[in-house]
N, CA, C and O of each residue as an XYZ file, in Angstrom:
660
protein
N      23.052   -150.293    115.759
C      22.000   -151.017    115.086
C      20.664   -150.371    115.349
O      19.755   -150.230    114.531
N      20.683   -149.970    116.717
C      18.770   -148.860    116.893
C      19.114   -147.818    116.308
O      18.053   -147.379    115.866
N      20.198   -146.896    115.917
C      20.230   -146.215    115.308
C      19.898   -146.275    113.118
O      19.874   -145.468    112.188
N      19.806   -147.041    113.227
C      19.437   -147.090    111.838
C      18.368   -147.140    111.722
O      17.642   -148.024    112.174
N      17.915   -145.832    110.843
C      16.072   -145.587    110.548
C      15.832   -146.553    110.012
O      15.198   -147.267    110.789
N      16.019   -147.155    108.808
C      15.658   -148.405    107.837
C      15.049   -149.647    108.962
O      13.885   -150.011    109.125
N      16.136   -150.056    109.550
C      16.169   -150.760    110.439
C      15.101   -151.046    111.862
O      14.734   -152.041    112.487
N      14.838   -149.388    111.952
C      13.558   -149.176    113.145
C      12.714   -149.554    112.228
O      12.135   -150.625    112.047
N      12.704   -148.517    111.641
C      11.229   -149.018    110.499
C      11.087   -150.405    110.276
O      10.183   -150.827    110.996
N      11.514   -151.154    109.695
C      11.427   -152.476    109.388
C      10.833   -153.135    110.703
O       9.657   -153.443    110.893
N      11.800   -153.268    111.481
C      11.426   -153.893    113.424
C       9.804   -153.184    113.360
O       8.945   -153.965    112.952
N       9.446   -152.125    113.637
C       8.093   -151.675    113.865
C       7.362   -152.080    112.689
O       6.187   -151.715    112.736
N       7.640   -152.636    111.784
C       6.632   -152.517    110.831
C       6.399   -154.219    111.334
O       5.265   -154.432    111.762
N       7.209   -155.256    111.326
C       7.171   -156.588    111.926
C       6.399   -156.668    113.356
O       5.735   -157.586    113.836
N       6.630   -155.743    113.724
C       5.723   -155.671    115.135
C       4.227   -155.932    114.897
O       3.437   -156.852    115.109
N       4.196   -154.568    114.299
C       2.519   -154.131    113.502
C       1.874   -155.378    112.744
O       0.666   -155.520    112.556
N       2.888   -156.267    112.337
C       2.505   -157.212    111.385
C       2.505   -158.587    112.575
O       1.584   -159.243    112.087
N       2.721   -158.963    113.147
C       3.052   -159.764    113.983
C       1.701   -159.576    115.646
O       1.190   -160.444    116.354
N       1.594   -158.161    115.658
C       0.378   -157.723    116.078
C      -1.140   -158.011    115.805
O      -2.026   -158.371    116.581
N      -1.171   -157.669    114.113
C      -2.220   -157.967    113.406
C      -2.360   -159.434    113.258
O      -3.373   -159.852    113.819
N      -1.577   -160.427    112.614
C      -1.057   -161.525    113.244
C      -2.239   -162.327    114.201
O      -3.106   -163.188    114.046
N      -1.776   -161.599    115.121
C      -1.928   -162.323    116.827
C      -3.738   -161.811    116.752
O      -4.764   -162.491    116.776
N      -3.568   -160.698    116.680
C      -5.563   -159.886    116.572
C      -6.510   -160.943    115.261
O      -7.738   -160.864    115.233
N      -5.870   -161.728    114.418
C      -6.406   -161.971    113.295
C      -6.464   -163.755    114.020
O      -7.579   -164.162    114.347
N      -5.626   -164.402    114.157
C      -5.335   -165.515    115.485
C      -6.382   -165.764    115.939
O      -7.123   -166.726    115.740
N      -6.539   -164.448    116.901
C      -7.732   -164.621    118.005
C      -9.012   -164.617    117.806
O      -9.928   -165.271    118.305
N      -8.952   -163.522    116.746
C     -10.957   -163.288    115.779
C     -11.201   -164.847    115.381
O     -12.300   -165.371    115.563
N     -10.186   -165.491    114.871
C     -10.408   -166.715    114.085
C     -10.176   -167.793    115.306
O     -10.581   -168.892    114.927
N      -9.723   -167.836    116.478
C      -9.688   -168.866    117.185
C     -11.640   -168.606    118.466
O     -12.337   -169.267    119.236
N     -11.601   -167.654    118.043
C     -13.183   -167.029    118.864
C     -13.908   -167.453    117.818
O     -14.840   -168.191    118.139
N     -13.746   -167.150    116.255
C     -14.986   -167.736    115.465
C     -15.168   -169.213    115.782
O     -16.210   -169.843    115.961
N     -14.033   -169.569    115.805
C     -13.989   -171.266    115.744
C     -14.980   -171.613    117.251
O     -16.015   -172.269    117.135
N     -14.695   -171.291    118.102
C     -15.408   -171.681    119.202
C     -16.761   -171.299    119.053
O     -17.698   -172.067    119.270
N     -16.885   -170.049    118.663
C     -18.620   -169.693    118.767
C     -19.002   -170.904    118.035
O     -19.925   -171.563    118.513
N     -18.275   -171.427    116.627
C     -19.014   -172.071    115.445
C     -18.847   -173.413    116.370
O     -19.779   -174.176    116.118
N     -17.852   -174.011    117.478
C     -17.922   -175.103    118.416
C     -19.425   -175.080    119.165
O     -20.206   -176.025    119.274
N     -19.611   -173.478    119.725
C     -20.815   -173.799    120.772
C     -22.311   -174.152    119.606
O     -23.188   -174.955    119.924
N     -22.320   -173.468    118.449
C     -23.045   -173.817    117.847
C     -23.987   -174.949    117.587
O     -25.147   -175.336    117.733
N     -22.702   -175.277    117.074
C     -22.386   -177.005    116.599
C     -23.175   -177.780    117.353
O     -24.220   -178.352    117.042
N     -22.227   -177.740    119.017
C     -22.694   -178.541    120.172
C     -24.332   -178.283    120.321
O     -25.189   -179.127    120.582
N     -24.474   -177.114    120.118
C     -26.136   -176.380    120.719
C     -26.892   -177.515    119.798
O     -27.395   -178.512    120.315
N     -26.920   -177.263    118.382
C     -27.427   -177.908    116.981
C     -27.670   -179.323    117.005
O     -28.588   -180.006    116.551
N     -26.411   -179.653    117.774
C     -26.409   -181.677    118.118
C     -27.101   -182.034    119.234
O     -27.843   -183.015    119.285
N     -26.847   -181.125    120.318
C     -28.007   -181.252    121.644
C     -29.425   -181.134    120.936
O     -30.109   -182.103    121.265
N     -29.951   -180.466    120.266
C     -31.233   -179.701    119.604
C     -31.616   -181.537    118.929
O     -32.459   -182.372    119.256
N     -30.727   -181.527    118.093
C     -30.723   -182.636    117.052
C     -31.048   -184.164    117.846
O     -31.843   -184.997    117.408
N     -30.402   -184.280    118.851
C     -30.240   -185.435    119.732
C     -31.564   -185.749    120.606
O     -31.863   -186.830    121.113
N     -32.318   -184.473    120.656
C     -33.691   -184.365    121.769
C     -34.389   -184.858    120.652
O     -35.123   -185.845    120.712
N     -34.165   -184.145    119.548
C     -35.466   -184.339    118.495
C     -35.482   -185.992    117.576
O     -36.390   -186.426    116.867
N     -34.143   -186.645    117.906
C     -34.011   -187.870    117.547
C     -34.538   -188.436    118.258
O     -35.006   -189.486    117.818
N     -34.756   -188.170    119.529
C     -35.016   -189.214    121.025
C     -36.681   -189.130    120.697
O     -37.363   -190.135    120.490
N     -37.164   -187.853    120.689
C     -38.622   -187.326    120.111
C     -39.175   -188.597    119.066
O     -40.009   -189.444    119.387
N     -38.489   -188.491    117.750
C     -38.857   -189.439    116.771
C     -39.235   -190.747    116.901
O     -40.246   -191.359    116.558
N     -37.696   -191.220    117.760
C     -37.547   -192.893    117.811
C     -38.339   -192.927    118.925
O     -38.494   -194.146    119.006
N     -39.191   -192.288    120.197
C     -39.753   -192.610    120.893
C     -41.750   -192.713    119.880
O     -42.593   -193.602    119.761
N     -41.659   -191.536    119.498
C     -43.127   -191.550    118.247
C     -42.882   -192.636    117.544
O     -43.749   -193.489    117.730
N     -41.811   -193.041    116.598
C     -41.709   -193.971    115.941
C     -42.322   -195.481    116.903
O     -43.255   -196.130    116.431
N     -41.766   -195.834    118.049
C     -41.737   -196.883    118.495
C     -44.007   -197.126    119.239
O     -44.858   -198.014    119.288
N     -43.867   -195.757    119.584
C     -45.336   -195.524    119.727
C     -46.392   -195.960    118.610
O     -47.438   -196.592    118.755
N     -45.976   -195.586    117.782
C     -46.505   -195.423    116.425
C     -46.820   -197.303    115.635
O     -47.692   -197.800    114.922
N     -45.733   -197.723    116.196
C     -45.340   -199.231    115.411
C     -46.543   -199.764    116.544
O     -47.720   -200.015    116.284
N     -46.003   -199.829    117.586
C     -46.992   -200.112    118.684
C     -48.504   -200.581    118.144
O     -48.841   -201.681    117.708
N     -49.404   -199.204    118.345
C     -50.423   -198.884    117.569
C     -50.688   -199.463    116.227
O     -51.705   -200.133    116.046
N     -49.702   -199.212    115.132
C     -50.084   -200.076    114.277
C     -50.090   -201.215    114.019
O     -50.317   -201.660    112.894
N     -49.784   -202.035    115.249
C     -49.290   -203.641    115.064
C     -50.928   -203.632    115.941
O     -51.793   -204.452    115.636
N     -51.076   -202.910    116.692
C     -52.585   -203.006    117.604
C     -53.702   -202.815    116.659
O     -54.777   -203.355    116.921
N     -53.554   -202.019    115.458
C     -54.623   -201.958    114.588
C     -55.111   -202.825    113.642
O     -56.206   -203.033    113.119
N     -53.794   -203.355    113.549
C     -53.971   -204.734    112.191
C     -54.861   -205.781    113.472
O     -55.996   -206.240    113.343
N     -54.150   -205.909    114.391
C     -54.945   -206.821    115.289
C     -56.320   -206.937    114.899
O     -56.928   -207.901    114.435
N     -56.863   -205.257    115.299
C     -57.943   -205.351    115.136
C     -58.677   -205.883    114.277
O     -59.535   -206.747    114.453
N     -58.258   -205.220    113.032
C     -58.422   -205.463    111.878
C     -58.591   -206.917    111.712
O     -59.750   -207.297    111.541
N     -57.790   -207.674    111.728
C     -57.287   -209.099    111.711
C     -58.793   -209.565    112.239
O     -59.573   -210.176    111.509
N     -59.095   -209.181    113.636
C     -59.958   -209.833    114.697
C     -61.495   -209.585    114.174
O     -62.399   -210.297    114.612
N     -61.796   -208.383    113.067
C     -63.038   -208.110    112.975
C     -63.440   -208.661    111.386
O     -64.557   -208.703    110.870
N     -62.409   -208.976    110.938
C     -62.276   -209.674    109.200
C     -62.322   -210.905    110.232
O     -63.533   -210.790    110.420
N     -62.050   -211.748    110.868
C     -62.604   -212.998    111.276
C     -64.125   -213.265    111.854
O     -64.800   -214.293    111.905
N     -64.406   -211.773    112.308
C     -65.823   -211.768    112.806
C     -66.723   -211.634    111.922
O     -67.878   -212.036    112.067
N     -66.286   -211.059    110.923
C     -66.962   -210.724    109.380
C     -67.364   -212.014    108.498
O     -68.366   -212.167    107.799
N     -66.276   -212.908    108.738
C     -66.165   -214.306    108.010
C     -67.085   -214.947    108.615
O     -68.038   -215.507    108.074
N     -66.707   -214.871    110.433
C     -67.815   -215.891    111.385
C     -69.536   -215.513    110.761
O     -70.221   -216.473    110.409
N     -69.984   -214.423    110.692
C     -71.118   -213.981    110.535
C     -71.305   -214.419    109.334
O     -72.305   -215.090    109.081
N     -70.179   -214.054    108.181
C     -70.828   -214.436    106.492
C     -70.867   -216.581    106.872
O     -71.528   -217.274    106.099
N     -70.465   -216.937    107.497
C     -70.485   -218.283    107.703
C     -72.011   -219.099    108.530
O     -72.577   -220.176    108.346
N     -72.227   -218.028    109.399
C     -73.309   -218.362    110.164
C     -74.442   -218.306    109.454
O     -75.018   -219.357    109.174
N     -75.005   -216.940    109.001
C     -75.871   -216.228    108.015
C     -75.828   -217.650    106.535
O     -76.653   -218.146    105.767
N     -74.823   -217.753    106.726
C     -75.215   -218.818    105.285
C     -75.636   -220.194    106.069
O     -76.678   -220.762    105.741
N     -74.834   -220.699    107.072
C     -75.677   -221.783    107.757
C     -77.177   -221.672    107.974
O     -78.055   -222.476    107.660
N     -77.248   -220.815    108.417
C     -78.957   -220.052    108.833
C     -79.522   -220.265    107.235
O     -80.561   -220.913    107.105
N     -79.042   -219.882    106.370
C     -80.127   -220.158    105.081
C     -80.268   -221.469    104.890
O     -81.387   -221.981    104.910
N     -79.161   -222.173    104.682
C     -79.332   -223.641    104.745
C     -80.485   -224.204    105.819
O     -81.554   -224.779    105.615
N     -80.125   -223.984    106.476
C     -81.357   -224.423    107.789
C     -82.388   -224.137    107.036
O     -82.954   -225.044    106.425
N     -82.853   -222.706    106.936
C     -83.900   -222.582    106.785
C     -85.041   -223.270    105.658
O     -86.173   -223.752    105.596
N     -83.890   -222.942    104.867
C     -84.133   -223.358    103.352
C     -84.623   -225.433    103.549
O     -85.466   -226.011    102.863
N     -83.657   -226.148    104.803
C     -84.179   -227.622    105.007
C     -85.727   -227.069    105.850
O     -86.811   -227.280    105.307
N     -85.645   -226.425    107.081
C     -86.990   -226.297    107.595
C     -88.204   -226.338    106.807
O     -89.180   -227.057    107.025
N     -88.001   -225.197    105.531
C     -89.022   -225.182    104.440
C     -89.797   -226.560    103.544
O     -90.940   -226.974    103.351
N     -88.187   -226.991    103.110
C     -88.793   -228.170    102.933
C     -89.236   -229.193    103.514
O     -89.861   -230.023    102.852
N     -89.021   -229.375    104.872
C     -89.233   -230.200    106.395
C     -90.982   -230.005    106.449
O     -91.872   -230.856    106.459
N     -91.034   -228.544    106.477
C     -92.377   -228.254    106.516
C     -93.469   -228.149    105.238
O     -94.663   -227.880    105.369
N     -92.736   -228.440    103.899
C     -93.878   -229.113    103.392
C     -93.915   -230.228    102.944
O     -94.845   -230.425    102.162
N     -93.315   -230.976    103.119
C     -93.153   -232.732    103.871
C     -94.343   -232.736    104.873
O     -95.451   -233.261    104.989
N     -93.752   -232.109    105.354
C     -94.961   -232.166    107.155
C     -96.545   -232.144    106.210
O     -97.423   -232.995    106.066
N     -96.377   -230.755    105.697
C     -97.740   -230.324    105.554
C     -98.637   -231.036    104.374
O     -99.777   -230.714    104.041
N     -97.724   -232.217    103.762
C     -98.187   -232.717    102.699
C     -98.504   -234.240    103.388
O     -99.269   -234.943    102.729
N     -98.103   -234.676    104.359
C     -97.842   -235.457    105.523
C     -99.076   -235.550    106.399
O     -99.655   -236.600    106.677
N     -99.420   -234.302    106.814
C    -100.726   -233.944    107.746
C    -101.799   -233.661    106.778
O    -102.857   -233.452    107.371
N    -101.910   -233.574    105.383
C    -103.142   -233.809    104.407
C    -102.990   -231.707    104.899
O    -103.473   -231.053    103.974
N    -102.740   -231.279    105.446
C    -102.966   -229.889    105.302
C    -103.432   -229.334    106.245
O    -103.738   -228.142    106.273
N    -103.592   -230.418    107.478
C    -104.387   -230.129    108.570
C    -103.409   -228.672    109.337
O    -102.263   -228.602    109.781
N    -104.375   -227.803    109.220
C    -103.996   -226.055    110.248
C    -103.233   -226.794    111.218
O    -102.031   -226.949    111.004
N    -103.814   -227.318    112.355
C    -103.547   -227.390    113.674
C    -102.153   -228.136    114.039
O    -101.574   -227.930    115.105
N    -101.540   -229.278    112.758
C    -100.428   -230.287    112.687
C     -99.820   -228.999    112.407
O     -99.283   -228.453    113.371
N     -99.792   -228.428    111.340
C     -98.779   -227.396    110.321
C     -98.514   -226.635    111.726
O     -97.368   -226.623    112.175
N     -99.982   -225.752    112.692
C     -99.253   -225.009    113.278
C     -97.707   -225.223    114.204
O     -96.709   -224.503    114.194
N     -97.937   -226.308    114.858
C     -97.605   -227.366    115.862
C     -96.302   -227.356    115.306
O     -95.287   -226.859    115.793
N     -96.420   -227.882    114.373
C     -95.175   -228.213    113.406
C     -94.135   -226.773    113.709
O     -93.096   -226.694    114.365
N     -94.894   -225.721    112.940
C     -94.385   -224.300    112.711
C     -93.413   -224.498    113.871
O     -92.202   -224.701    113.775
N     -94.131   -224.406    114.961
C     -94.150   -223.689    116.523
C     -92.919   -224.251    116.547
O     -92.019   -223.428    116.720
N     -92.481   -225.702    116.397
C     -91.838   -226.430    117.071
C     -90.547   -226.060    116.375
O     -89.546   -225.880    117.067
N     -90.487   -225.927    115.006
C     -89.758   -225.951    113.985
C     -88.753   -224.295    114.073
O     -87.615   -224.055    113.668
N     -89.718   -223.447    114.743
C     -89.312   -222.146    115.107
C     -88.314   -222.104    116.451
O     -87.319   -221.390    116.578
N     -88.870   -223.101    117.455
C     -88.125   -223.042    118.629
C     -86.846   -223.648    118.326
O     -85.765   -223.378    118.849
N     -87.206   -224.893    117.001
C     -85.939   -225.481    117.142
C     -84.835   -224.908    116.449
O     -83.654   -225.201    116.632
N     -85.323   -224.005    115.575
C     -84.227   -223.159    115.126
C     -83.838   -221.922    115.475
O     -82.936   -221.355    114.859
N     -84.409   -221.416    116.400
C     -83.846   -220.294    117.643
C     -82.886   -220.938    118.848
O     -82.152   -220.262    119.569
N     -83.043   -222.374    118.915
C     -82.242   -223.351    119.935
C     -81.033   -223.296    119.474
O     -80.131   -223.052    120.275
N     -80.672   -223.545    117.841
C     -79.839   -224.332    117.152
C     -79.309   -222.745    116.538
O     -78.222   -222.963    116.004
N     -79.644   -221.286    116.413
C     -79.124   -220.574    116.511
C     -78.446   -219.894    118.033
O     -77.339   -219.364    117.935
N     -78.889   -219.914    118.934
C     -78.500   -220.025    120.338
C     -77.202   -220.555    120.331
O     -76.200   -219.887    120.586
N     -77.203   -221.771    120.037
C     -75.832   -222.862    120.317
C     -74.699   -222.277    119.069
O     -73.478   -222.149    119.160
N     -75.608   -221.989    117.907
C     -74.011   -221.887    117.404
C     -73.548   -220.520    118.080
O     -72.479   -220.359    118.671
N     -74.259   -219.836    117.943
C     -73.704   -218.422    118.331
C     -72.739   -218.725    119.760
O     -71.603   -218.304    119.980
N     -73.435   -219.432    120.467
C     -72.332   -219.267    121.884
C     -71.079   -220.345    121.243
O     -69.938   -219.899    121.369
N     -71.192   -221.551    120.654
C     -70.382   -222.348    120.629
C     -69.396   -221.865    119.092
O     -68.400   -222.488    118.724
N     -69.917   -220.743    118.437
C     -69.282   -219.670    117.883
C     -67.762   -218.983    118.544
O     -66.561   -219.206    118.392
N     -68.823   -217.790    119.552
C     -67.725   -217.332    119.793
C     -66.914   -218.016    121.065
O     -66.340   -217.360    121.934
N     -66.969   -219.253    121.015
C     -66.217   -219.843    121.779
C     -65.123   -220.565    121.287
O     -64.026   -220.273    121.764
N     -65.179   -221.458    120.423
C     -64.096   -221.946    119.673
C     -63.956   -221.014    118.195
O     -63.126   -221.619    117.517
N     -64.290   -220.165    117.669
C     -64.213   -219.237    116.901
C     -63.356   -220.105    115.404
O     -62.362   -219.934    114.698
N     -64.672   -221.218    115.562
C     -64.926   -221.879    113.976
C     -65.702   -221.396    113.445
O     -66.281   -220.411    113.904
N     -66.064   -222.087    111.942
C     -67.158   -222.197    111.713
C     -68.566   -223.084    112.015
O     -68.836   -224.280    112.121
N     -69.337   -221.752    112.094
C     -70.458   -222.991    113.058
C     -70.781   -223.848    112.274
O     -70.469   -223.700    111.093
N     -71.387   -224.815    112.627
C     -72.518   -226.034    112.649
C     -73.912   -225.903    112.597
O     -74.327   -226.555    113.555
N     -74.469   -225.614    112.243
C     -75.924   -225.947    112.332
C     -76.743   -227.024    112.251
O     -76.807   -227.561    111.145
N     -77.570   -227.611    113.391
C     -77.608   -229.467    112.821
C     -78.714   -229.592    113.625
O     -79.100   -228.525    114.102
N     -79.461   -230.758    113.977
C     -79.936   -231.143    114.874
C     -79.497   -231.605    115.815
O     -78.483   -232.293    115.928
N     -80.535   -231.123    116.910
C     -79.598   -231.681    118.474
C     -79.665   -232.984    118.580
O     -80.395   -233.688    117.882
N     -78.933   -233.371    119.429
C     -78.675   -235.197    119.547
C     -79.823   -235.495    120.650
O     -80.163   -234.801    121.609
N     -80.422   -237.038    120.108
C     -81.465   -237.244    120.924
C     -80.671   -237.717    122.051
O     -79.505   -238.084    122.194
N     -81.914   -237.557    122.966
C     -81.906   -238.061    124.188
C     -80.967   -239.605    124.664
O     -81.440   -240.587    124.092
N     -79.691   -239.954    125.639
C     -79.138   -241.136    125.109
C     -80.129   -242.317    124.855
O     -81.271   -242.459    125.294
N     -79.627   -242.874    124.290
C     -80.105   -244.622    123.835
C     -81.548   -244.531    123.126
O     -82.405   -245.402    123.278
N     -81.741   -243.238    122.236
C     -82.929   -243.155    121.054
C     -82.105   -242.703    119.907
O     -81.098   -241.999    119.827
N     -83.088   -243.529    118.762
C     -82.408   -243.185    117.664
C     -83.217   -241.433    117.239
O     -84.112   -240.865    117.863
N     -82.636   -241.060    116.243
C     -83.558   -240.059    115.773
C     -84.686   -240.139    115.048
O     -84.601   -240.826    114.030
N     -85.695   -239.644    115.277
C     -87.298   -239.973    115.037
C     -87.058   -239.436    113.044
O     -86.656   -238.340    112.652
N     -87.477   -240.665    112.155
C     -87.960   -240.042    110.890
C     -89.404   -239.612    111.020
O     -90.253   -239.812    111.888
N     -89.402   -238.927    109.819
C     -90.950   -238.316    109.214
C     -91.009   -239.244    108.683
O     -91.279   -239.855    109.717
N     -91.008   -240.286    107.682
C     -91.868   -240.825    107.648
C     -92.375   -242.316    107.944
O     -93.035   -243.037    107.195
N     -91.851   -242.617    109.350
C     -91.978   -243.271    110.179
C     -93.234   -242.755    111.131
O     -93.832   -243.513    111.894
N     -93.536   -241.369    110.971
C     -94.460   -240.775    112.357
C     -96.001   -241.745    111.994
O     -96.568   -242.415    112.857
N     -96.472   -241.630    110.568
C     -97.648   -242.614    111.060
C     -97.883   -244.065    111.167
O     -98.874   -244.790    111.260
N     -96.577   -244.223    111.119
C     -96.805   -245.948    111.294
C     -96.368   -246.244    113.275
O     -96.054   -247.336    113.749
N     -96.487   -244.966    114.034
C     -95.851   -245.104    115.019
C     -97.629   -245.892    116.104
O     -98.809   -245.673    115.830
N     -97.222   -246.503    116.917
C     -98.638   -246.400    117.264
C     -98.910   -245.418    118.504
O    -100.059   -245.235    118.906
């Protein structure tokens, strides 16, 4: 049977083929792994840069839930002020007419009007004072009013002052 050329030939040629085979096997069982370490490298890479994101992401939400705050907190301060500023005109706008009551009251006399002024000025730097603190303290809208008399007096009218003795 080794004596038959056909026969060698054939056996060696199965060898050669069975050789190549095994060499073709291995190229392809080595690609596969390099394309394994790859892979793994790519998903480690991938996995840092996910951790990266969802940590920015969570930073990020953070901050923007802190900004609306703000936001939130300075659109109420915006309101408090457009609320005050309009109380303040009201006031003023009664002072005005308070004071020419007064001044039609005192026949025109300088020295009543000043008096008047003076008083009328303190009392509305008092009554801005209070809202502002009692503002940003209960963080309503203010009040602007007259202060409460002294206990057990009523509040003094104008035009009660000259019948007073």
């Amino acid at each position: 049977a080794l004596t038959d050329p056909k026969r060698a030939k054939r056996m060696l040629a199965n060898r050669q083929s069975a050789a190549r085979s095994n060499e073709r096997k291995i190229r392809y069982t080595s690609e596969l792994e390099k394309k394994v370490h790859t892979l793994q490298t790519e998903a480690t890479n991938l996995c840092a840069q996910l951790t990266m994101l969802q940590r920015d992401t969570t930073y990020l939400t953070a901050q923007n839930m802190e900004l609306k705050l703000r936001l939130q907190a300075f659109e109420q301060e915006a309101q408090l002020r457009e609320d005050l500023n309009e109380a303040l005109k009201k006031e003023l706008q009664r002072l005005r007419v308070q004071s020419a009551c007064w001044g039609a009251m005192t026949g025109g006399n300088p020295s009543f009007g000043g008096i008047f002024n003076q008083l009328a000025s303190q009392l509305a730097m008092q009554q801005l004072s209070n809202s502002v603190s009692h503002q940003h303290q209960t963080q309503h809208q203010p009040q602007v009013g007259m202060p409460p008399p002294p206990s057990g007096q009523k509040h003094p009218k104008f035009m009660d002052f000259n019948q007073q003795k």
